[in-house]
N, C-alpha and C positions, 0 to 999 in steps of 0.2 A: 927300425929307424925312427928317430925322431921327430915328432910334428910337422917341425920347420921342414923337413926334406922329404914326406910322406907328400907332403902338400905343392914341394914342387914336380918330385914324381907324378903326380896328378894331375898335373897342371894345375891346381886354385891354391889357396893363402888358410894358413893355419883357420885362423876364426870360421871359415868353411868349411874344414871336420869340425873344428868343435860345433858348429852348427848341426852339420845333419847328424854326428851326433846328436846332440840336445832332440833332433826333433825323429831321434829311428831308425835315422836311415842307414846309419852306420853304429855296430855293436862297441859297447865301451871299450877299446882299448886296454892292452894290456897295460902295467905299469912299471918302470924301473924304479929301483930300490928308493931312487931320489924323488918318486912320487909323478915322474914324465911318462906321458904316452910313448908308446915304443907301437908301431905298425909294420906291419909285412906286404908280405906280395899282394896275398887276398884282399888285404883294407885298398890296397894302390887299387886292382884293380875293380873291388865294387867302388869305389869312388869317382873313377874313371867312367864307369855305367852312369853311376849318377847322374852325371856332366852333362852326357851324350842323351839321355833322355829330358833333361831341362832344355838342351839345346834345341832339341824337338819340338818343344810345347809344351810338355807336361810340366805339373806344379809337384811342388814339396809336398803338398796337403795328397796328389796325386801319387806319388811313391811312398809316401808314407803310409797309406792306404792297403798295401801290398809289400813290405820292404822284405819278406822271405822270398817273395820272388827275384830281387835281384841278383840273387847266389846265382840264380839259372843262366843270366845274361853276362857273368861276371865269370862264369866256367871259361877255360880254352880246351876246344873250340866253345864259343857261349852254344848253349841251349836254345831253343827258341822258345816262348814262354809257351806256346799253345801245345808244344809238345806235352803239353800237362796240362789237360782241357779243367775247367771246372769254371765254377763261380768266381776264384779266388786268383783269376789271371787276369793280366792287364787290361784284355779285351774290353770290359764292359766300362775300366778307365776312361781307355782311347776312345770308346765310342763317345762317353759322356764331355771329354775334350773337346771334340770336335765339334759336337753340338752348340756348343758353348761357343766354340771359334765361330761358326754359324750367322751362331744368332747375334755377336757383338759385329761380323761383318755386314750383316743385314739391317744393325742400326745404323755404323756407321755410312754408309749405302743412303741410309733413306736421309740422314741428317744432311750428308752430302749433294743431295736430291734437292732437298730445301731450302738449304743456302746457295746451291749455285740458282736455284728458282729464284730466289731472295733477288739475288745481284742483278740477274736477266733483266725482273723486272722493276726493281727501285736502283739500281744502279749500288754504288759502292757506299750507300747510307745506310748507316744502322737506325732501325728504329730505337726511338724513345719509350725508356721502360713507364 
């Protein structure tokens, strides 16, 4: 199938395969004669994976990190990735995700801390830079 219809198969918009194309996450495409990507069941559904893992949290720069692991999640039934322990599985991603989430919840936390202190005690004035 063509672009246009791989992309609504997947639920997102052409320019998002050729995206994670461009950046891995999905293998070049086959091509018809006329020079158009032509995709199948497999690209529908690693693409599909994709989705469902951005949806989660993770980033582009985070599956692109690992894109041979998508095959595993993208099987029926999927795989789970740790069925295939090593360095080179999600695990130490997720972990680093999270941290991350962490530590941006722990700024925004203390930022929030300090402004609502702010208001407490000078009321609804901002100070003068």
């Amino acid at each position: 199938m063509r672009i246009g219809d791989a992309a609504a198969a997947a639920g997102t918009t052409p320019r998002a395969l050729r995206f994670y194309e461009q950046r891995g996450l999905l293998r070049p495409p086959a091509r018809s004669a006329s020079g158009q990507r032509e995709y199948g069941p497999a690209e529908i559904a690693r693409v599909r994976v994709i989705r469902r893992l951005l949806a989660v949290g993770l980033t582009v720069d985070d599956l692109a990190s690992r894109p041979h692991r998508l095959d595993l999640l993208a099987e029926d039934p999927p795989r789970r990735c740790t069925a295939d322990p090593g360095p080179e599985t999600y695990a130490p991603v997720v972990r680093a995700r999270l941290a991350t989430l962490d530590a941006e919840i722990a700024r925004l936390t203390d930022l929030r801390t300090k402004l609502a202190h702010h208001i407490a005690t000078n009321g609804a004035d901002v100070p003068s830079a």
